[in-house]
C-alpha positions in Angstrom: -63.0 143.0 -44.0 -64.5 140.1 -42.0 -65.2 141.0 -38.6 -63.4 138.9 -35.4 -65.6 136.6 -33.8 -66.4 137.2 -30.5 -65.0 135.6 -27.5 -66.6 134.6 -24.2 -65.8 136.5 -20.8 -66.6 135.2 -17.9 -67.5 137.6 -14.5 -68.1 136.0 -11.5 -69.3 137.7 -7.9 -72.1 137.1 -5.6 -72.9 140.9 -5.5 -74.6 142.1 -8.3 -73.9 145.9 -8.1 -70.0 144.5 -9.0 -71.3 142.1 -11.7 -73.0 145.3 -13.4 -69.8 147.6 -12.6 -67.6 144.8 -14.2 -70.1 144.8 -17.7 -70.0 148.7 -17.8 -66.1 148.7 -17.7 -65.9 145.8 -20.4 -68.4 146.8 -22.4 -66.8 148.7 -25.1 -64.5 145.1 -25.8 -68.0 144.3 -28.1 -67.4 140.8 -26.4 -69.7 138.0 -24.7 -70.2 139.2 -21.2 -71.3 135.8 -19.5 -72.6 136.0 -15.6 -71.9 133.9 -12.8 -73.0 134.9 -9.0 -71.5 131.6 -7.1 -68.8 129.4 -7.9 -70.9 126.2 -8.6 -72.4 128.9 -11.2 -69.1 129.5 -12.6 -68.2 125.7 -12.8 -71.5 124.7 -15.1 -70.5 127.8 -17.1 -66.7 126.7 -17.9 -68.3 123.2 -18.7 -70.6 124.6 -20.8 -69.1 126.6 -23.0 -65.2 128.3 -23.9 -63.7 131.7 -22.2 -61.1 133.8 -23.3 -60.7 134.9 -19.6 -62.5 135.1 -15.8 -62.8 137.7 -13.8 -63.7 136.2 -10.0 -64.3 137.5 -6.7 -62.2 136.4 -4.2 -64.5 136.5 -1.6 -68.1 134.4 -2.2 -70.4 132.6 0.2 -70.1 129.1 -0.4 -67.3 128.5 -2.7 -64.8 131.2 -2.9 -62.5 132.1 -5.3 -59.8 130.1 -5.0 -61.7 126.7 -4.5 -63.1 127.6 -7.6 -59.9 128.3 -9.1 -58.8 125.0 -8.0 -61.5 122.7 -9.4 -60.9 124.5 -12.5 -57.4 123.3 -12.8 -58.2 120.2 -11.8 -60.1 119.7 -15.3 -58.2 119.3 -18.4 -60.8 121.5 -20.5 -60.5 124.3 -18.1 -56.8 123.8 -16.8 -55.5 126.7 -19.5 -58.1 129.1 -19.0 -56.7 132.5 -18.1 -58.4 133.3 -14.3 -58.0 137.3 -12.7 -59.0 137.5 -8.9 -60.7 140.7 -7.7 -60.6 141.6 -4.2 -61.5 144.4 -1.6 -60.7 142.5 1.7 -58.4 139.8 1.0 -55.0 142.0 0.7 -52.1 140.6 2.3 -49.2 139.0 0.7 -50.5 135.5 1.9 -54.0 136.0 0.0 -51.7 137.5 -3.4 -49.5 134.1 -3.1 -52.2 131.7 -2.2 -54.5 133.2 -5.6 -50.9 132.7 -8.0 -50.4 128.9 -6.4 -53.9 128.2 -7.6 -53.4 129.1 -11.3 -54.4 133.1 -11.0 -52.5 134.6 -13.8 -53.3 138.3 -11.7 -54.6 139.9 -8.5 -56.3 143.3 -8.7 -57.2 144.8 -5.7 -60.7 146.8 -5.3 -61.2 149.9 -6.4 -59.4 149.0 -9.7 -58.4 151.5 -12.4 -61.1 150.2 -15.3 -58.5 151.4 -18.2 -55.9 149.1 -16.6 -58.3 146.4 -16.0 -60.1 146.8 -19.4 -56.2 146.8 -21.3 -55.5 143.7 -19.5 -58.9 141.9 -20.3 -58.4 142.7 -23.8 -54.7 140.9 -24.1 -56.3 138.0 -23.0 -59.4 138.5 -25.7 -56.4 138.9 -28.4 -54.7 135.8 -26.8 -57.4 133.5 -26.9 -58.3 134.7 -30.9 -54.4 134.1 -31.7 -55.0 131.0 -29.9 -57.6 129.6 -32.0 -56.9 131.1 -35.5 -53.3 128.7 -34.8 -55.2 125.9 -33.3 -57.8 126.4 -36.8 -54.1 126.6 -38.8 -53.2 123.2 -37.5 -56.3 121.8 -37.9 -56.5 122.7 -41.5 -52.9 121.9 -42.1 -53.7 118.7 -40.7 -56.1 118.4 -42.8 -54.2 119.5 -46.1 -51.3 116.9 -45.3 -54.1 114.1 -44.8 -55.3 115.2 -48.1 -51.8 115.2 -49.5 -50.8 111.4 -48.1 -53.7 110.1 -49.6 -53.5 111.9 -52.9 -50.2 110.2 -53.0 -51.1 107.2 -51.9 -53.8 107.0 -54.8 -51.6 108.2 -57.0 -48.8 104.7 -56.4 -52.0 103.0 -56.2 -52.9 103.9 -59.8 -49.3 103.9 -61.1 -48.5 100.5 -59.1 -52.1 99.5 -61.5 -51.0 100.2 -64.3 -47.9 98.3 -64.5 -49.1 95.3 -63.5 -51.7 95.9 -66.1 -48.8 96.4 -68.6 -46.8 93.4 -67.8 -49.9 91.3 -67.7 -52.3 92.3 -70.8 -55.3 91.6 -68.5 -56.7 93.3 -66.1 -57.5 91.3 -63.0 -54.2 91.6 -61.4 -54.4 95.2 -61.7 -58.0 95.5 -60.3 -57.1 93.3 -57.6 -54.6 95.4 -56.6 -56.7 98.6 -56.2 -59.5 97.2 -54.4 -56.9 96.2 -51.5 -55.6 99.5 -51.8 -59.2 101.4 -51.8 -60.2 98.6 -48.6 -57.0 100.0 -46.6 -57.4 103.4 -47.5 -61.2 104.0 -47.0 -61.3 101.4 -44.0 -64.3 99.6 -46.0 -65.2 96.1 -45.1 -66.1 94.8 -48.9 -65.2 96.1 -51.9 -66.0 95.0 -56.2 -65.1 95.9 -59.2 -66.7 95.0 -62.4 -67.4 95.6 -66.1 -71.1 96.2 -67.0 -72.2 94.3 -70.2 -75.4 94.1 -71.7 -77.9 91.4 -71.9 -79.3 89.9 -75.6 -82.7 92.5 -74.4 -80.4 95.5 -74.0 -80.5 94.9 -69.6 -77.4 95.9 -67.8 -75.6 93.8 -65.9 -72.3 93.6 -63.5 -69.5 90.8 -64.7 -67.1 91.0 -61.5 -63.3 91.7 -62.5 -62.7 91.2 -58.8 -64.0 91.5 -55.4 -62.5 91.9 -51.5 -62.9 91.9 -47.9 -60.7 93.5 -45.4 -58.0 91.3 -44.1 -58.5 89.1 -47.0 -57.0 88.4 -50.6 -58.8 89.5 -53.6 -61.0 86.8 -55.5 -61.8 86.9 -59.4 -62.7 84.7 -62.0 -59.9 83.0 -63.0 -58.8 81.9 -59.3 -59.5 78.9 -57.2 -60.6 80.9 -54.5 -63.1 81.7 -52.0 -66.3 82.4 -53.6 -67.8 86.1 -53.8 -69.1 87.5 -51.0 -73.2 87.0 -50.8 -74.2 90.8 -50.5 -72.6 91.6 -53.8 -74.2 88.1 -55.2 -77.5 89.3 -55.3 -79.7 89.3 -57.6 -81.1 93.0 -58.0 -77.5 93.9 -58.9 -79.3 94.5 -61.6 -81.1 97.2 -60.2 -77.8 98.7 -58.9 -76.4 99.5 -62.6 -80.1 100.7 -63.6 -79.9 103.2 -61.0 -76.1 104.7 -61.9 -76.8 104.3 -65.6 -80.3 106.5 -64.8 -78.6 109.4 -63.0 -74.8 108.3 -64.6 -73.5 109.9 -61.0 -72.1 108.0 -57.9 -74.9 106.0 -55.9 -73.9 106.8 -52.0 -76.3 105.4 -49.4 -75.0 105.7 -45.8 -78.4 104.1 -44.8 -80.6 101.9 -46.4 -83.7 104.1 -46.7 -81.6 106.5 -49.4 -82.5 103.4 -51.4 -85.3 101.8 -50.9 -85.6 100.2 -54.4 -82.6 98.2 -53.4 -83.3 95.1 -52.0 -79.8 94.2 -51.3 -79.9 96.5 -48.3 -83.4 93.8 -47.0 -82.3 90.8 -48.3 -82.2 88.4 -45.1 -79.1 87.8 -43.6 -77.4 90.6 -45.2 -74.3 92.3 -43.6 -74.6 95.1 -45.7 -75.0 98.7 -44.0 -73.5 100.9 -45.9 -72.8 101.5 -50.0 -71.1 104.0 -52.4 -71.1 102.7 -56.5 -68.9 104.9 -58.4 -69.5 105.0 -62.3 -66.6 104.2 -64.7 -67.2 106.5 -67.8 -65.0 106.1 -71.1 -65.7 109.1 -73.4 -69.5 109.4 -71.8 -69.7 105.4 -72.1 -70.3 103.4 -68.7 -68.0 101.0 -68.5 -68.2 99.8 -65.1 -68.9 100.5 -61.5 -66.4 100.8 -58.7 -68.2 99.7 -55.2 -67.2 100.3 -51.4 -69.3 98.7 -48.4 -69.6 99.0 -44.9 -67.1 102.1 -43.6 -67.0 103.1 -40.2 -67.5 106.6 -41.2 -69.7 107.8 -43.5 -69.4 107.8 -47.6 -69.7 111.2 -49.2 -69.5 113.4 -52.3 -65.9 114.4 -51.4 -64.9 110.8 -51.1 -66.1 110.2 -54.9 -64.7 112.9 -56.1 -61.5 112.2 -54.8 -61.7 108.9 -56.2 -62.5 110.3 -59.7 -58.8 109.8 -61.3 -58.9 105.7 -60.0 -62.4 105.9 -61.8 -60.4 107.3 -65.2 -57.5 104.9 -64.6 -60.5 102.2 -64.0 -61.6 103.5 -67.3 -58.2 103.5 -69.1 -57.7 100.2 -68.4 -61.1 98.2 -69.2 -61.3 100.5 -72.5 -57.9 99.2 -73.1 -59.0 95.5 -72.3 -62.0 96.0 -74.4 -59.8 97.0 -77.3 -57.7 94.4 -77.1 -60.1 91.7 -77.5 -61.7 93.5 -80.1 -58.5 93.4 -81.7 -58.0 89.7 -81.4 -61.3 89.3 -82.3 -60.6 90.5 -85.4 -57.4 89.4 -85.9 -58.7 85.8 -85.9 -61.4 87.2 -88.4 -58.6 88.1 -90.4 -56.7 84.5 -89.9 -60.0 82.6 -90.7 -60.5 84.7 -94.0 -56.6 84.1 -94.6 -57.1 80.2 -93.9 -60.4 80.4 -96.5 -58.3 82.3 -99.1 -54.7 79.7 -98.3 -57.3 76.9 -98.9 -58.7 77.7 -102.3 -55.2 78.9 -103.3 -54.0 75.8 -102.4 -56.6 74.6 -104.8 -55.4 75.9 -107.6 -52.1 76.1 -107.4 -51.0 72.6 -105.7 -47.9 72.5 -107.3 -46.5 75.5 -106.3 -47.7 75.0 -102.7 -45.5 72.3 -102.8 -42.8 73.9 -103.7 -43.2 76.4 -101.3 -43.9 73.7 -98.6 -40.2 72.6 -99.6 -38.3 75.9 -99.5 -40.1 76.4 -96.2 -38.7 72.6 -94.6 -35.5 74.2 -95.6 -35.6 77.2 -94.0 -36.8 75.6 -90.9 -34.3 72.9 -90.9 -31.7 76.0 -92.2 -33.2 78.0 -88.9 -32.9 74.9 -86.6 -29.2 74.2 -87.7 -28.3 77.8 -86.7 -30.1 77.0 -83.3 -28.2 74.1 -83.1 -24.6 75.9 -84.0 -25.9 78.4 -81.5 -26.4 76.1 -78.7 -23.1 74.1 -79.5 -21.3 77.7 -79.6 -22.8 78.7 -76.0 -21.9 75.2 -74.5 -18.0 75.4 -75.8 -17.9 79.3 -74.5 -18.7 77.7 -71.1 -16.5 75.3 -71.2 -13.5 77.9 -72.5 -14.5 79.4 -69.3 -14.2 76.8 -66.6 -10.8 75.9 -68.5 -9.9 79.3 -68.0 -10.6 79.1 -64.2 -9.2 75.8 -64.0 -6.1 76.9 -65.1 -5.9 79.9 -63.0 -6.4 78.0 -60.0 -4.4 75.6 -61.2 -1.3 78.0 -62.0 -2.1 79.3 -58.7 -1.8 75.8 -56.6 1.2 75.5 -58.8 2.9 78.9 -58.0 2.0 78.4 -54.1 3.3 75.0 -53.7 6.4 75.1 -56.0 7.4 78.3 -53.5 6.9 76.5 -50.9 9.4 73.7 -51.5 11.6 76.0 -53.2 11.7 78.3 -49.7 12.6 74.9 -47.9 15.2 74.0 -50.4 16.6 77.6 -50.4 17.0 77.0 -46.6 18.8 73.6 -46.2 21.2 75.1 -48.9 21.5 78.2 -47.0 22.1 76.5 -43.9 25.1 74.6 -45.4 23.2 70.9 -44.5 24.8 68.6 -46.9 21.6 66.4 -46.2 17.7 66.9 -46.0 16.4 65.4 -43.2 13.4 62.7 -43.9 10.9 64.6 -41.9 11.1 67.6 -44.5 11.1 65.4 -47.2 8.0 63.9 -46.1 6.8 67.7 -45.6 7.5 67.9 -49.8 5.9 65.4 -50.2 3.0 66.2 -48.5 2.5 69.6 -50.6 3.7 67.7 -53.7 0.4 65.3 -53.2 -2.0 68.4 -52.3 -0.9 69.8 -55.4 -2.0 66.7 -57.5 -4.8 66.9 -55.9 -5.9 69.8 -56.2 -5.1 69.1 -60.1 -7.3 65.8 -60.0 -10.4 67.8 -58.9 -9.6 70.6 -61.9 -9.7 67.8 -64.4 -11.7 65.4 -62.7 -15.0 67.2 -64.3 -13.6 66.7 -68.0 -13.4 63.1 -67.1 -17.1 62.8 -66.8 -18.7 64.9 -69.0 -20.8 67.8 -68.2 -20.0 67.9 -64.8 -23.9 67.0 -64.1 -25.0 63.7 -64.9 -22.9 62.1 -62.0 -22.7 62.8 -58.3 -20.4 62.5 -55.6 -20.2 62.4 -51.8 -19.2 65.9 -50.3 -17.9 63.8 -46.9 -15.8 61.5 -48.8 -14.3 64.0 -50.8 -13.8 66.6 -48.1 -12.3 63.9 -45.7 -10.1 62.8 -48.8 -8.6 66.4 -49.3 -8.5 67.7 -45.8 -5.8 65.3 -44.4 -3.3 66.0 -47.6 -3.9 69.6 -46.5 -3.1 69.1 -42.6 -0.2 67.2 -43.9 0.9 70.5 -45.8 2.0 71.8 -41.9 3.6 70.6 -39.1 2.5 72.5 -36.3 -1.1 73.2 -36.8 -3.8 71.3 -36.0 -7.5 71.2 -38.5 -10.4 69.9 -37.1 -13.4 69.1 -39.2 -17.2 67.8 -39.3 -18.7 67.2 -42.6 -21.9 66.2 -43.5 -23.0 64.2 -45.8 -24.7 65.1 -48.8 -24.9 64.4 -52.5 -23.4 66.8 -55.0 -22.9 66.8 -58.7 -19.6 66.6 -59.8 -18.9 70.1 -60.8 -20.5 71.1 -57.3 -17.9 69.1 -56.1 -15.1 70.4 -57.5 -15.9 73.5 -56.4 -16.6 73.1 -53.2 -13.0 71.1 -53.1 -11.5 74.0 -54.6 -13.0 76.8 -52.1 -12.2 74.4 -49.2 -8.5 74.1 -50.9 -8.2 78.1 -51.0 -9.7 78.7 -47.8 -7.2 76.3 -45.8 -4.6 77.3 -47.4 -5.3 81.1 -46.6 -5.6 80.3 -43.0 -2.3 78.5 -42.9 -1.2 81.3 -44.5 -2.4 83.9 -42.4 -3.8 82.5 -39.3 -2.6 80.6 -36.5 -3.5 77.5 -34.1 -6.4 75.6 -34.8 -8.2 75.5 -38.0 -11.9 74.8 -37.8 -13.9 73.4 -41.0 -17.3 72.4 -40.8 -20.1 71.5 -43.8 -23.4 71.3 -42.2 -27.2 71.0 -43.6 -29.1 73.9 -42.9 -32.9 74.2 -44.2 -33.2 74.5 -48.6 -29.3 74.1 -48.3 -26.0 73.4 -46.2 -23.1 75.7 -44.9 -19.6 75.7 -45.2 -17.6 77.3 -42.3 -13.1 77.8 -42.1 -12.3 79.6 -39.3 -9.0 80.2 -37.6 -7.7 81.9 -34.2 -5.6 84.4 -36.2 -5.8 87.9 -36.0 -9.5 87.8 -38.0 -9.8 90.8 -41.0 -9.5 94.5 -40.2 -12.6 96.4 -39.4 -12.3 98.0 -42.9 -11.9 94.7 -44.5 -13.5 94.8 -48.0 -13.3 91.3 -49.6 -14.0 93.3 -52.8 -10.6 95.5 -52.6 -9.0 93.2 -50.9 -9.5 90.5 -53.7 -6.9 88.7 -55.0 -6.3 85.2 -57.2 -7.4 83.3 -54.5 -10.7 85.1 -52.7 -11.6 85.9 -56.3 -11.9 82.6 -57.4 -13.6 81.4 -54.1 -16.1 84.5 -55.0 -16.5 83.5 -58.8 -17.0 79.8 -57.5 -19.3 80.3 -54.9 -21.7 82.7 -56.9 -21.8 80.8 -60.5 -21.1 77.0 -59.8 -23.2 76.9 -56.5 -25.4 80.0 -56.5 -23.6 80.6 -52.8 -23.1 83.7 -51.1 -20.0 84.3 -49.1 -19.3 85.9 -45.5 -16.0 87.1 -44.2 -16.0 88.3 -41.0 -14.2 87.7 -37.1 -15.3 85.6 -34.9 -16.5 85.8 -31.4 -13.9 85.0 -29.6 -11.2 86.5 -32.4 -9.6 85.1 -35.4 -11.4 85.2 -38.9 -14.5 83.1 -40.0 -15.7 82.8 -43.4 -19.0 81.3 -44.1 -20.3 79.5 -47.5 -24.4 79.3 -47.7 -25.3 77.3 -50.3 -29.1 78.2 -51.1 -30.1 75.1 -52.9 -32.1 72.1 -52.0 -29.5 69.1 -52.0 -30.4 65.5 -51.4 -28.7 64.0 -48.0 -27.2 60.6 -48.4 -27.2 58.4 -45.3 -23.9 57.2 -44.5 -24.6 53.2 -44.9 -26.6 54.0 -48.0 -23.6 56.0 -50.0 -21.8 53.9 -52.3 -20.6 56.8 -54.3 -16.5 56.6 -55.2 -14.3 59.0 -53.9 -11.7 61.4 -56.2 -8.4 60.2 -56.5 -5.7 62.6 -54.8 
């Protein structure tokens, strides 16, 4: 069993007859029994050094006990120690109150009974060990979750490696990333990471994979960027493998002297104050060397070997590397041997090379005509489904406005009129025309080909289709602003056909003014209807709520202009619904278009 450490206990009183009576009543605690005859004495001791508990004097030339008491408190470091007053004069109730207001936590009065006084002493000796075996619990708790966060952070560091590695069949993508990773979590100023090869006279040397600084990006190679820094340039890198190849464990040098023999650490102008090399061993091969420079704290063994598994991964993946070219290496071995061997066959047998040469032009052409069929098959499945939209929307138009004049027909007969007045004729009319619009823009693509080779101005076809749809009602009002840019035709027509929904729906469902706007916004523009209708429900869900209409404007938006949509209320009420158009389109200037509008 593993005995308690002992605690501190501090006795202070100018007389020492009661310092010695104090020791022979505490004596048999087995603690630290630490004198004090004056209360400056007392203060230097509490500075010094850490108590369980004080016994004072009240009564002291000089400083008495409770200015003591006081300065104490007045200290963070000695605010919490535990302080018991002892007293033969100062008895009253106004000497008891004025010890508790000054952080007393009793007050014994003289003669005291030593069992009492000894049982109380000894609470506060188990205190202040409960005290610190929790404060030691935190600490190594502390440290155990420190250890855990970066255990885990090394371990998405090495995973987050090795997929890059993967998906790029090299390694300097992957190295790059852990050196960032290593400068963050070792707070190191430079970092490298390199193969070691071998010179023609069998001497070692370091071919960087990649290097860093702090706060910077990662340089290799194979990138146009800054050069490497000039303490890892140096020439007695050399001398850096040498060493870890010698003793084939990590090189850690906190100062320069560790390493005399490396001049890196004299070279003038060098930055470099600090240095821990970590071997990269493949099946007792040395395969490279993982370097950290210049930490504010100090490298160590623990460090390293917390960083073995990188080291392995670092291992894994230039081993892998290495295979690989070896691999290709002799792969093209192989293909050079093959080209020799196709050669003299070819030789020999020039006839039925020939032949061959033939059946394999007709495979190729056979292979490119299926390409071709394949292509041709794509493009008409395309077009099968824009026809197919076309003729939903179009159906739909069709349905909507055919309702509409058969509602106002269905009136006039059921208000017995024996005549239509001309102002609702004109009113048919109007949704007549909207209609063959709205079927002009559904075939208006067919008419010129792919629906990409030609262009069209979004403000001339906007201003040509918005007035057929204001004519639609009589008693609301649309206000627009449109912008002017170029669009290809099919970006066109659906544009024109989400306006055409949009409007429509807010006739439909709104009321007063309808807003439309088109407006360039940067790498695209904006389309914005908006209404002073009642706006969507606070559980609207344009997703639930979809029907022939809002899906096509969805379907639209997303595959013919790569757009996402908004639906929400605006500030002031009624709905809004919002079109951003995430492309880069070419703005026409308004005395510079010359493009002709669609026909309605």
């Amino acid at each position: 069993m593993l005995l308690e450490p002992k605690v501190n206990i501090l006795i202070v009183d100018d007389r020492p007859e009661n310092l010695i009576a104090l020791e022979s009543v505490l004596e048999d605690l087995g603690q630290n029994l630490v004198r004090a005859t004056s209360g400056m004495e007392a203060l230097k001791c509490v500075l010094n050094q850490d108590f369980a508990v004080i016994l004072m004097d009240v009564q002291m030339p000089g400083m008495d006990g409770f200015e003591t008491a006081t300065l104490m408190r007045a200290r963070e470091k000695t605010r919490h120690i535990p302080i018991i007053f002892l007293t033969a004069i100062n008895k009253t109730a106004n000497h008891v109150f004025q010890g508790y207001s000054v952080g007393a936590v009793d007050y014994l009065f003289k003669p005291y009974e030593p069992d009492v006084l000894r049982a109380k002493v000894a609470a506060f000796v188990e205190m202040s060990r409960n005290f610190t075996r929790l404060r030691e619990e935190i600490a190594q708790r502390e440290m155990a979750e420190a250890r855990l966060d970066s255990s885990n952070a090394m371990l998405e560091t090495i995973s987050r490696a090795l997929m890059i590695y993967i998906a790029d069949g090299h390694p300097t993508h992957a190295f790059e990333h852990i050196v960032q990773s290593l400068l963050t979590l070792t707070e190191s100023e430079f970092s490298f990471l390199g193969e070691i090869l071998y010179t023609a006279k069998g001497q070692p040397y370091l071919k960087y994979f990649t290097t860093g600084v702090n706060g910077q990006r990662s340089s290799s190679e194979d990138q146009n960027s800054k050069p490497v820094p000039p303490l890892l340039q140096a020439t007695d890198m050399k001398q850096l493998c040498l060493t870890i190849e010698a003793t084939g464990k990590p090189l850690i040098a906190n100062i320069p002297s560790e390493y005399p023999e490396l001049t890196i650490f004299r070279e003038h102008g060098s930055q470099l104050s600090s240095l821990v090399a970590l071997p990269i061993y493949k099946k007792g091969n040395l395969l490279g060397v993982l370097g950290l420079a210049n930490s504010p704290g100090a490298y160590d063994e623990e460090l390293a070997v917390s960083l073995e598994p990188l080291c392995n991964t670092c291992a894994g993946i230039i081993d892998g590397y290495r295979n690989a070219q070896k691999r290709q290496q002799a792969e093209e071995q192989v293909r050079k041997l093959n080209e020799d061997l196709e050669c003299r066959v070819e030789e020999r047998t020039a006839d039925l090379e020939s032949a061959n040469r033939e059946r394999q032009a007709e495979v190729m052409q056979h292979q490119r005509a299926k390409e071709i069929l394949a292509k041709h098959q794509e493009h008409i499945e395309a077009l099968n489904a824009r026809l197919q939209r076309s003729m939903t929307e179009t159906h739909h138009r069709v349905k909507n406005n055919l309702q509409i004049v058969a509602a106002m027909l269905d009136m006039r007969l059921m208000d017995g009129t024996p005549t239509i007045p001309t102002k609702d004729i004109q009113q048919l009319g109007h949704h007549v025309r909207s209609l063959a619009a709205v079927h002009d823009l559904l075939t208006h693509e067919s008419k010129e080909g792919d629906g990409q080779a030609h262009y069209i101005s979004a403000q001339a076809l906007l201003n040509e289709l918005i007035p057929m749809l204001k004519a639609t009602t009589s008693d609301r009002m649309i206000q627009y602003d449109i912008a002017d840019i170029r669009l290809s035709a099919r970006q066109g027509t659906s544009l024109a056909l989400i306006v055409n929904e949009l409007v429509s729906n807010a006739i439909k469902y709104g009321k007063d003014i309808i807003g439309i706007s088109f407006s360039l916004v940067e790498g695209g523009a904006v389309l914005e209807v908006s209404d002073n209708g009642p706006g969507f429900a606070a559980d609207f869900d344009p997703v639930k709520a979809a029907n022939t209409g809002l899906d096509l404007v969805q379907h639209l938006s997303h595959w013919d202009l790569g757009a996402t949509v908004a639906f929400e209320n605006g500030d002031e009420g009624g709905a809004r619904i919002q079109v951003t158009i995430p492309i880069a389109i070419e703005q026409i200037e308004e005395d510079t278009l010359h493009a002709p509008p669609l026909h309605a």
